[in-house]
Backbone bond lengths (Angstrom), bond angles and torsions (degrees), N, CA, C in turn:
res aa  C-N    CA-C-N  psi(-1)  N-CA   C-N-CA  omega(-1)  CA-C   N-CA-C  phi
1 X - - - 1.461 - - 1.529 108.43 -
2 X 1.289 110.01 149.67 1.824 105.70 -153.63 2.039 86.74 -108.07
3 X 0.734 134.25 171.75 1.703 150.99 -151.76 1.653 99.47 -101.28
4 X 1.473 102.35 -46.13 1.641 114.91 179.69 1.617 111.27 -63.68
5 X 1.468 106.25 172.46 1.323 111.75 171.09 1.587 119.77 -58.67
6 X 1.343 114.28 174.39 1.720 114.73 -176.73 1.505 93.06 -79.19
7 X 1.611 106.96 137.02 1.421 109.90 154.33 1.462 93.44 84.08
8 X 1.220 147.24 -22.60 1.422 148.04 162.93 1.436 138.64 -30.47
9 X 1.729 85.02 -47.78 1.645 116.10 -156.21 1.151 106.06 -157.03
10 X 1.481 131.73 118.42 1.636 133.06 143.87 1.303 144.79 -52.37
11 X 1.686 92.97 -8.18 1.497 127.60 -170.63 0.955 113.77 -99.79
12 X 1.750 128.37 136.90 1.609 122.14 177.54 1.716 110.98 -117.53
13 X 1.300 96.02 143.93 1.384 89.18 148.59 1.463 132.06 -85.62
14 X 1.714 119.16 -172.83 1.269 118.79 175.15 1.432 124.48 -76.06
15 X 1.715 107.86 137.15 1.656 94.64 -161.20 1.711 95.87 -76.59
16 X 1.356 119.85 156.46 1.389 134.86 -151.41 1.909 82.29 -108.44
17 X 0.974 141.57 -23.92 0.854 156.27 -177.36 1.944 113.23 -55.06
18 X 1.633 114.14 138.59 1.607 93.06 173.13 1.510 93.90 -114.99
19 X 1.078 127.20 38.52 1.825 104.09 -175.71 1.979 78.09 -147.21
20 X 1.011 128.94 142.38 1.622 123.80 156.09 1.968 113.88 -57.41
21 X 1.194 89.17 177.98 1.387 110.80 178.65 1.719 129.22 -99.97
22 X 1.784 143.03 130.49 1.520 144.21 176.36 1.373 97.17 -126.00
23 X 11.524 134.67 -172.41 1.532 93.28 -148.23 1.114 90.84 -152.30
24 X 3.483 160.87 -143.46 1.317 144.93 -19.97 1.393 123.97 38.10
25 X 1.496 112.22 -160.64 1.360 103.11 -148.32 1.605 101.82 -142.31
26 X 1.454 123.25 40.82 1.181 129.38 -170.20 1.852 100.80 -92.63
27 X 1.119 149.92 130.75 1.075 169.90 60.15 1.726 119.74 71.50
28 X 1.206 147.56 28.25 1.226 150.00 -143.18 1.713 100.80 -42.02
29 X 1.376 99.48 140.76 1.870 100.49 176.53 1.210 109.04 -140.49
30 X 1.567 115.77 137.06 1.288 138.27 -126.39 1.649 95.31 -76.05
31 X 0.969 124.22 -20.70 1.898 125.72 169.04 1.162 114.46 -74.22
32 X 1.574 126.09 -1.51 1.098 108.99 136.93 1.594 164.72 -101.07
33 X 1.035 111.58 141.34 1.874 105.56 -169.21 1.561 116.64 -38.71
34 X 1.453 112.67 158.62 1.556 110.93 172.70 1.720 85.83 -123.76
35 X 1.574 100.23 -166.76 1.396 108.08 -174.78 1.892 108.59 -81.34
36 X 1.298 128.19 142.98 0.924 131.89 158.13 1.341 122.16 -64.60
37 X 1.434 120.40 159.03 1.504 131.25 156.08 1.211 120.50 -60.57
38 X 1.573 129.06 131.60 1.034 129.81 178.51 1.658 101.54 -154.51
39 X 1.475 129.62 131.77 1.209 117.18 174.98 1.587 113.29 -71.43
40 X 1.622 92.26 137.56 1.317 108.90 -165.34 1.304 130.66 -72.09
41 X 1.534 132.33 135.14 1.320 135.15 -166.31 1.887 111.61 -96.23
42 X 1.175 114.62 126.68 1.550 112.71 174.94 1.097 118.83 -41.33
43 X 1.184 127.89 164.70 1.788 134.35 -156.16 1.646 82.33 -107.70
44 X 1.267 118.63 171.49 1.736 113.47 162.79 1.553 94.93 -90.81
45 X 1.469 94.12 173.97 1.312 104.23 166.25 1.430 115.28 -98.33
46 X 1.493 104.68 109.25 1.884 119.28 173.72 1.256 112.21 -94.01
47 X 1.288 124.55 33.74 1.521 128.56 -167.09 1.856 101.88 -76.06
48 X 1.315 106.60 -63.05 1.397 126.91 173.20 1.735 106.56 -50.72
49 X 1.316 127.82 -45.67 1.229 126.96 163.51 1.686 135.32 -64.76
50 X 1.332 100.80 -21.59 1.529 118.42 162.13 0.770 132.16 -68.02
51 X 1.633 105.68 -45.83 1.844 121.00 -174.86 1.377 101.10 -87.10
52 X 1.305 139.50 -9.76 1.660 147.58 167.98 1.297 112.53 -64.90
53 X 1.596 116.43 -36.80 1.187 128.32 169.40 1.146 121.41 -97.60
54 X 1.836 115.88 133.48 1.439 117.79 -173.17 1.512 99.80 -93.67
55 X 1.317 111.62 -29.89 1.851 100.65 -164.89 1.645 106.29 -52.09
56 X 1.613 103.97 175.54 1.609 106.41 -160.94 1.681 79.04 -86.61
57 X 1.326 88.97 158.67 1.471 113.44 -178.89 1.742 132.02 -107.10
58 X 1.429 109.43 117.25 1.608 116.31 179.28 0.912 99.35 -88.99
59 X 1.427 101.60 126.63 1.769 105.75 149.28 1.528 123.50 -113.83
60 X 1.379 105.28 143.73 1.294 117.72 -177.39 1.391 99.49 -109.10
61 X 1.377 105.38 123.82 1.778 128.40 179.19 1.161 151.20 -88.59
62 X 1.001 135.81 47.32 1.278 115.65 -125.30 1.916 120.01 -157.05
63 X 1.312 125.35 -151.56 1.396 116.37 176.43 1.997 92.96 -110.96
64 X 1.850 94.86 -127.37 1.486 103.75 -165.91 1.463 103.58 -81.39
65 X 1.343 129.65 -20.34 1.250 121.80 179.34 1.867 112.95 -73.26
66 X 1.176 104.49 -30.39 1.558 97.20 172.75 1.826 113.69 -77.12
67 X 1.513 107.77 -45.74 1.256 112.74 -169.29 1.613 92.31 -63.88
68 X 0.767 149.72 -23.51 1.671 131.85 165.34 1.449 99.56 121.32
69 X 1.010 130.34 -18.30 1.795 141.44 161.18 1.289 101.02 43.12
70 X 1.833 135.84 107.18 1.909 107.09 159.97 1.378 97.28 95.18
71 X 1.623 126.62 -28.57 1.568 105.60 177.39 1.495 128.44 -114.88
72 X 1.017 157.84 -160.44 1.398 151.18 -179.66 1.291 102.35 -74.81
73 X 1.815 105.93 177.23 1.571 105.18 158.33 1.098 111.92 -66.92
74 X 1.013 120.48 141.29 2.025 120.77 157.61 1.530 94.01 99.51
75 X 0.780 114.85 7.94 1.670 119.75 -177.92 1.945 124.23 -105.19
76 X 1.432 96.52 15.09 1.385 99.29 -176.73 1.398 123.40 -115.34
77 X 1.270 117.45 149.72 1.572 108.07 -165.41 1.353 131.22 -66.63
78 X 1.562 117.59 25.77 1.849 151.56 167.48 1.263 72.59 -96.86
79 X 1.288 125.03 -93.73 1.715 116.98 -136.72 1.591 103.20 -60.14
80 X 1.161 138.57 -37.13 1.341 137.86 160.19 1.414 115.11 -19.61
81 X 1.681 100.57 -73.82 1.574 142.55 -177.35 1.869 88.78 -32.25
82 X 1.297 104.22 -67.54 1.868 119.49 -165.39 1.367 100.20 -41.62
83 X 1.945 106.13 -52.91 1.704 91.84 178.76 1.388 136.98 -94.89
84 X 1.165 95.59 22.59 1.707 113.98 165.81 1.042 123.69 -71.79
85 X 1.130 109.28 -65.92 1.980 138.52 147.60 0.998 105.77 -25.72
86 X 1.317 123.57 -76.19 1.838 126.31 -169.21 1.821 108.80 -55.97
87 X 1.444 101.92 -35.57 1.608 105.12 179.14 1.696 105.79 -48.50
88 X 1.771 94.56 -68.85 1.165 127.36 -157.78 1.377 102.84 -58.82
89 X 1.366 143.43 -4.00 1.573 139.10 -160.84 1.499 122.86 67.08
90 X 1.123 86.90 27.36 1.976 100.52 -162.66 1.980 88.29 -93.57
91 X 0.905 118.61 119.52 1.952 121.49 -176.08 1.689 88.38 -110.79
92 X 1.762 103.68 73.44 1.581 86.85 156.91 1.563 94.42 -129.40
93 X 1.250 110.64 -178.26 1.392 113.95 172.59 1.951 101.95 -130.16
94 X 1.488 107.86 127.19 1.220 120.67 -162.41 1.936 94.14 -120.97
95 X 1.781 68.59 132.05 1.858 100.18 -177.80 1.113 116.36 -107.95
96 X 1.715 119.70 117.65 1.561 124.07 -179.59 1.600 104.57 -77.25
97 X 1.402 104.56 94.73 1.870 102.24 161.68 1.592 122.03 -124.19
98 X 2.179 83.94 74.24 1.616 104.93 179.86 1.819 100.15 -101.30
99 X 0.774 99.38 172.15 1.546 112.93 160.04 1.520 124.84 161.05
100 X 1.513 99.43 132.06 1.220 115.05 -151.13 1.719 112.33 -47.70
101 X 1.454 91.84 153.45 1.391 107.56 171.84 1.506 127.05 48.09
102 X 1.568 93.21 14.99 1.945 111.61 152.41 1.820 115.81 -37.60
103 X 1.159 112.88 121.33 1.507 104.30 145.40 1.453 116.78 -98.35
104 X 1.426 117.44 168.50 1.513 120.35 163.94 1.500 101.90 -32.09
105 X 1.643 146.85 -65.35 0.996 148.31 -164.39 1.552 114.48 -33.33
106 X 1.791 84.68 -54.55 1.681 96.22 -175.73 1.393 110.98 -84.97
107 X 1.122 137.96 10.76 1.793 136.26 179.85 1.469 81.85 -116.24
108 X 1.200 139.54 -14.96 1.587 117.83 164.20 1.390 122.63 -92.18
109 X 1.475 105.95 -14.71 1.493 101.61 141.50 1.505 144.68 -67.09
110 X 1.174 114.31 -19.01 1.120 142.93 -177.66 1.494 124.25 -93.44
111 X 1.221 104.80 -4.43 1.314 115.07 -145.93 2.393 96.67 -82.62
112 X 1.410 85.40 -43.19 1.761 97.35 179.83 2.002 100.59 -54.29
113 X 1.636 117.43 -46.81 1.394 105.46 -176.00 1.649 114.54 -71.32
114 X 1.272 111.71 -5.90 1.669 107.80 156.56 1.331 132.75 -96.63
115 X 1.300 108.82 -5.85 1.556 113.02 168.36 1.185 119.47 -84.09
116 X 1.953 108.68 -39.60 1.228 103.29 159.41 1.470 135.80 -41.24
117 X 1.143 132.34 -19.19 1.333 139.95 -179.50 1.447 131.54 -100.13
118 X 1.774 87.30 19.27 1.417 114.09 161.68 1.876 105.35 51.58
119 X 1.483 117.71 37.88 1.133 98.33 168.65 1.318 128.02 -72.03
120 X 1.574 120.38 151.11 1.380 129.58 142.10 1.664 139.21 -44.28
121 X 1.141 102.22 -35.95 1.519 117.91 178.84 1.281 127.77 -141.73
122 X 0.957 141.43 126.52 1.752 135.11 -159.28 1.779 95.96 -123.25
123 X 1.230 119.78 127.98 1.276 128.78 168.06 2.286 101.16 -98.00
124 X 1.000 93.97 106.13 1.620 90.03 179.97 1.748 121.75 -116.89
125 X 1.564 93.74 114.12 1.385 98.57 -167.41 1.398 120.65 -135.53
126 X 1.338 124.32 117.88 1.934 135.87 -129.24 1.426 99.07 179.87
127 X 1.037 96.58 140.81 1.466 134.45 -179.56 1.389 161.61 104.74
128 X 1.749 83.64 -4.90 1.631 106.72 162.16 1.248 121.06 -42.81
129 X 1.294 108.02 -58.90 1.209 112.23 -173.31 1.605 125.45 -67.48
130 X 1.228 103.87 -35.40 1.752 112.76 158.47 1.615 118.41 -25.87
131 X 1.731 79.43 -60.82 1.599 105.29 -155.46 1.913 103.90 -55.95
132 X 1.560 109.76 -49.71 0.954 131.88 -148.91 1.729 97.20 -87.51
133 X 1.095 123.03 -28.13 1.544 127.33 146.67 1.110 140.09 -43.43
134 X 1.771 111.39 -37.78 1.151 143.39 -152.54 1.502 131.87 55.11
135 X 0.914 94.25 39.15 1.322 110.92 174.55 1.658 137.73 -68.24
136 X 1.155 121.44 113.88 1.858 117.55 -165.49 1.618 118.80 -30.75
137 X 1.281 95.34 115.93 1.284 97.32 -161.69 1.886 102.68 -55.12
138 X 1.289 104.91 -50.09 1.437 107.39 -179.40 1.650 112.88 -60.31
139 X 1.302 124.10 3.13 1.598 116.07 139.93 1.244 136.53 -94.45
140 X 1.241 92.10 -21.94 1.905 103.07 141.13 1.278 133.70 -49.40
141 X 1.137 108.31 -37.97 1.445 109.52 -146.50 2.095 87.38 -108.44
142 X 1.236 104.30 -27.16 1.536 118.87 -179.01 2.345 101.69 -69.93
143 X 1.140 92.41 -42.74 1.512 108.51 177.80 1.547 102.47 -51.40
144 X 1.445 118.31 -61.61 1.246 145.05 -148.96 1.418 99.04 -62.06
145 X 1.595 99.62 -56.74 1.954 120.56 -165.97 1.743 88.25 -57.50
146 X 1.369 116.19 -39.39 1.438 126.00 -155.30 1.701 108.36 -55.04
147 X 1.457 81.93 -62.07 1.389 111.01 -175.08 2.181 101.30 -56.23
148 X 1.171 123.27 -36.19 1.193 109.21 -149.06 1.536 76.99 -108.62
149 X 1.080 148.43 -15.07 1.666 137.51 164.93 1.509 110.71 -54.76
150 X 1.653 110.47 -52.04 1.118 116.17 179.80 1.577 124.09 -61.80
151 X 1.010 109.71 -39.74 1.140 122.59 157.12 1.870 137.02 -42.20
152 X 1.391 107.31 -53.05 1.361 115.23 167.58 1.398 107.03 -103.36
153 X 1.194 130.06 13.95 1.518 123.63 139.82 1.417 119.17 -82.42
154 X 1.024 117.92 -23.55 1.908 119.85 154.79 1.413 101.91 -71.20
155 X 1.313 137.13 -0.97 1.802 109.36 163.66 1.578 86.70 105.10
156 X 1.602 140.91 -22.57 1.120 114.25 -150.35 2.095 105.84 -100.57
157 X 0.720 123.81 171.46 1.365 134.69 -174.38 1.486 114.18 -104.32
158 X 1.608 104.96 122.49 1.436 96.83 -174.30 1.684 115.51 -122.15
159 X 1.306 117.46 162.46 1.366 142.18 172.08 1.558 116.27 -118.19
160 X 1.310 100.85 144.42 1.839 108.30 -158.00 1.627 83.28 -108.37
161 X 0.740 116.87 156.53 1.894 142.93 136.29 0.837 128.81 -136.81
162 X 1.288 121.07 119.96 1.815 126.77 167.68 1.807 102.40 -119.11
163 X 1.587 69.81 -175.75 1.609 110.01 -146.21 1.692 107.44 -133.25
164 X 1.152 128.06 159.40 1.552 133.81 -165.78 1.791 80.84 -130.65
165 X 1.719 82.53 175.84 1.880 122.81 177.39 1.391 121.23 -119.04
166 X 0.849 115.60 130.23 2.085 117.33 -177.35 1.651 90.20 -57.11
167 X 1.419 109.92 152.61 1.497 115.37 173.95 1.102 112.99 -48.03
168 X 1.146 135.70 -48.19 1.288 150.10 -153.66 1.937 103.72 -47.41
169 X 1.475 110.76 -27.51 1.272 93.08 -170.08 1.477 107.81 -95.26
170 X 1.750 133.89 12.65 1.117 111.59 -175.54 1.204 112.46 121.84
171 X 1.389 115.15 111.04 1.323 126.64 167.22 1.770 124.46 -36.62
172 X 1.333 92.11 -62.30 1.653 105.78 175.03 1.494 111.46 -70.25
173 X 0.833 138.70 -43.62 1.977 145.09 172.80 1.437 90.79 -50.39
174 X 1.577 121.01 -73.44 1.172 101.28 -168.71 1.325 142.87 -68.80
175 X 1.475 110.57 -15.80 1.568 118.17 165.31 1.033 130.87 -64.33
176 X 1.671 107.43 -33.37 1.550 114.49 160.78 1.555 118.20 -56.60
177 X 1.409 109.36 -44.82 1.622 129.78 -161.14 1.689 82.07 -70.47
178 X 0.687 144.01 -86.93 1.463 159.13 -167.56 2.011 100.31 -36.80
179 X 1.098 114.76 -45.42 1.228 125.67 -174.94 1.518 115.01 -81.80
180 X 1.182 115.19 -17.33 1.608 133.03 151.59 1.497 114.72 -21.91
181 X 1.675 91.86 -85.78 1.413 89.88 -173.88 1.595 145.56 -60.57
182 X 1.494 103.16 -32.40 1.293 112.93 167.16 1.466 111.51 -65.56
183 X 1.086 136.20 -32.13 1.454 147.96 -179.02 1.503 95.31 -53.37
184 X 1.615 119.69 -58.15 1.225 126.99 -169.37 1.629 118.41 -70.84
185 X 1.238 81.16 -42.51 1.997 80.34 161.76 1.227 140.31 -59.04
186 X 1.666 111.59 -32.60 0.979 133.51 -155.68 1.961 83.90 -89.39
187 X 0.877 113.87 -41.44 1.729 123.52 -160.57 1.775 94.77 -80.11
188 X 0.585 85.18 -14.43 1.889 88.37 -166.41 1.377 103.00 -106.14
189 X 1.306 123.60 -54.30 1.577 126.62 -178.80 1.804 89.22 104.47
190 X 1.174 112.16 74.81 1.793 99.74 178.15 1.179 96.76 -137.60
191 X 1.084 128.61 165.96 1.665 146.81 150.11 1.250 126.20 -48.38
192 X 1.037 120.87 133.99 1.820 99.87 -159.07 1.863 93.15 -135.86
193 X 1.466 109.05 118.83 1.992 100.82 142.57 1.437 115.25 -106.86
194 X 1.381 98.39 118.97 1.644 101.37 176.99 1.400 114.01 -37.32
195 X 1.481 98.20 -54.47 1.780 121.27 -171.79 1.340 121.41 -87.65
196 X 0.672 154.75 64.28 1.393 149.07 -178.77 1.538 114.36 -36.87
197 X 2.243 120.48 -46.87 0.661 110.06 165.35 1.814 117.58 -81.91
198 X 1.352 139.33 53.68 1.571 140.16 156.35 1.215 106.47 -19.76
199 X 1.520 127.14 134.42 1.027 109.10 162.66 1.376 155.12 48.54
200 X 1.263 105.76 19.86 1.580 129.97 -161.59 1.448 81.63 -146.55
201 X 1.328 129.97 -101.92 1.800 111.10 -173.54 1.240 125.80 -24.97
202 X 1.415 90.16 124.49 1.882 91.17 174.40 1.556 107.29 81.15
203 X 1.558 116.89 26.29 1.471 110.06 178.92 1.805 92.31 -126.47
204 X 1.594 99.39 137.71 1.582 103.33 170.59 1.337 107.60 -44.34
205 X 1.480 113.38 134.39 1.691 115.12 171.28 1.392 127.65 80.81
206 X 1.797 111.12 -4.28 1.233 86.87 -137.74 2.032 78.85 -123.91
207 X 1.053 112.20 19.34 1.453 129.09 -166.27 1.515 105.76 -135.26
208 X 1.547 130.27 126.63 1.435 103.81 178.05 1.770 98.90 -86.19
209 X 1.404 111.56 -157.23 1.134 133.66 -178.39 1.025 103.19 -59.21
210 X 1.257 148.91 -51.65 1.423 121.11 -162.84 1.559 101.92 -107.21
211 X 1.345 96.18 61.36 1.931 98.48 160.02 1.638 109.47 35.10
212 X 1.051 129.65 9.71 1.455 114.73 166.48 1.398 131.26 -132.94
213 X 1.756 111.15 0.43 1.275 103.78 -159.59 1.569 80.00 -126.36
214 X 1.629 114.93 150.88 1.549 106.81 160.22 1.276 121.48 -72.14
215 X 1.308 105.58 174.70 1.959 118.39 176.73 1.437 95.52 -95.49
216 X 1.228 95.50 161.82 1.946 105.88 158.05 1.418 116.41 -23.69
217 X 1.255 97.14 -52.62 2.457 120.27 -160.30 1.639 77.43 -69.69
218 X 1.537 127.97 -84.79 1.226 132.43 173.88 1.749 139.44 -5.95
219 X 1.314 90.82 -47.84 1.809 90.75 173.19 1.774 108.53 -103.28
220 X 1.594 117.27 1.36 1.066 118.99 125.81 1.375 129.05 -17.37
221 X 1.532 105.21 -71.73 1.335 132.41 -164.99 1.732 99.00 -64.09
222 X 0.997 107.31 -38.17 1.851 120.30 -152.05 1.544 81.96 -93.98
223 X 1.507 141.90 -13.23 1.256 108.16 -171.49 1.351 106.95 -87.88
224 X 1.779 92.61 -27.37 1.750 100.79 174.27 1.317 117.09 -65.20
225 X 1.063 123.46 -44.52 1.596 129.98 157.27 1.715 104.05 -21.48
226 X 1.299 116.17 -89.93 1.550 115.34 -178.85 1.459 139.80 -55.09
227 X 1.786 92.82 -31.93 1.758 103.30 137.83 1.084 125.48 -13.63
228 X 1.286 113.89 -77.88 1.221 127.22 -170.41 1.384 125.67 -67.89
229 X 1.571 97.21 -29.13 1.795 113.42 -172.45 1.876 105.83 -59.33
230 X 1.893 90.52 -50.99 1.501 95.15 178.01 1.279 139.86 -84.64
231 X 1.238 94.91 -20.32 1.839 105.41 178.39 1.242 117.78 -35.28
232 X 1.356 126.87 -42.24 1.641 121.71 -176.19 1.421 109.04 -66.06
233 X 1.442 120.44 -22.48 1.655 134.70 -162.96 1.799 93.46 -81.37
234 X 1.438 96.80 -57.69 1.899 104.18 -174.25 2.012 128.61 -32.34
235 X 0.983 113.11 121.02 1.012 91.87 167.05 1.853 107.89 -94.79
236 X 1.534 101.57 166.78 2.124 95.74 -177.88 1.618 97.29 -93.79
């Protein structure tokens, strides 16, 4: 994810971040930002922290909006997600496998070191960065199918999130781009949030400065967002 506004810049800065980055039924609209490009930072290794934990395992997938982009440790809408769950009686243990400035390309590379970890549930969220490249949507959208086949052919259960484009790129790009995801849900049988950012765009505080990444208060917002996406999937 790039430092500048959405749609601004193709260019990223360095994520400020030391750990990398990993949906309801709200409607994405085209004024809003997706994630920027930013060259991408390694995930840590939670291998030793995974296998410590027996509960079934979420993973959250994703580019700069999962990896927490711009906020502290412990400040991303996974670590949110963890104490929702823990509130709620939910005994899973949830894995941030975001990192910045992923496209679909690069989460389909990635895609074998999250299966390995034998998850239960996959939260999968891609395509900002595609979008914001300009990149064919139908290799997007081919990445996406890729990524979520592989996925529930390991047994595991998935959840979609998408993401929108600043106007700026086009009426027609974005209707397609936007029309992606539900397409993919619908074909797959998955859970779908149009928005990922719900209710968090366009809220005092709850957006940093460059209109695309959430705040701390913000992926708050986004954990409740996915809350909700998975709960029917959860077992207690």
């Amino acid at each position: 994810m790039a430092c500048l506004a959405a749609g601004l810049a193709l260019t990223g800065c360095k994520d400020a971040r030391s750990h990398a980055e990993a949906p309801s039924t709200a409607s994405p609209t085209a004024s809003t930002p997706a994630p920027n490009p930013q060259p991408a930072s390694p995930a840590p290794d939670s291998a030793t922290a995974t296998a410590a934990d027996t509960r079934p395992l979420l993973v959250c997938f994703g580019d700069s909006l999962t990896a927490g982009y711009g906020t502290d440790l412990g400040e991303s809408y996974p670590d949110d997600l963890q104490k929702l769950l823990d509130a709620h009686g939910y005994k899973y243990h949830v894995l941030n496998e975001g990192i910045s400035g992923n496209t679909t390309k690069d989460g389909l590379e990635r895609i074998q070191r999250v299966i390995a970890h034998h998850p239960q549930l996959v939260v999968v969220e891609f395509g900002g960065n595609d979008g914001l490249r300009g990149l064919p949507i139908e290799q997007t959208e081919a990445n996406l199918s890729n990524i979520i086949q592989q996925l529930q052919k390991s047994g595991a259960k998935v959840a979609l999130a998408g993401i929108t484009l600043p106007p700026d790129y086009g009426q027609d790009y974005i209707r397609k781009f936007d029309a992606m995801y539900p397409a993919l849900a619908k074909k797959y049988h998955v859970r779908l949030l149009p928005f990922l950012l719900k209710n968090v765009y366009g809220m005092p505080g709850d957006m940093q400065d460059d209109a695309t990444h959430a705040t701390a208060r913000g992926n708050m917002q986004i954990a409740l967002n996915v809350e909700a996406l998975v709960q029917p999937l959860l077992n207690h």
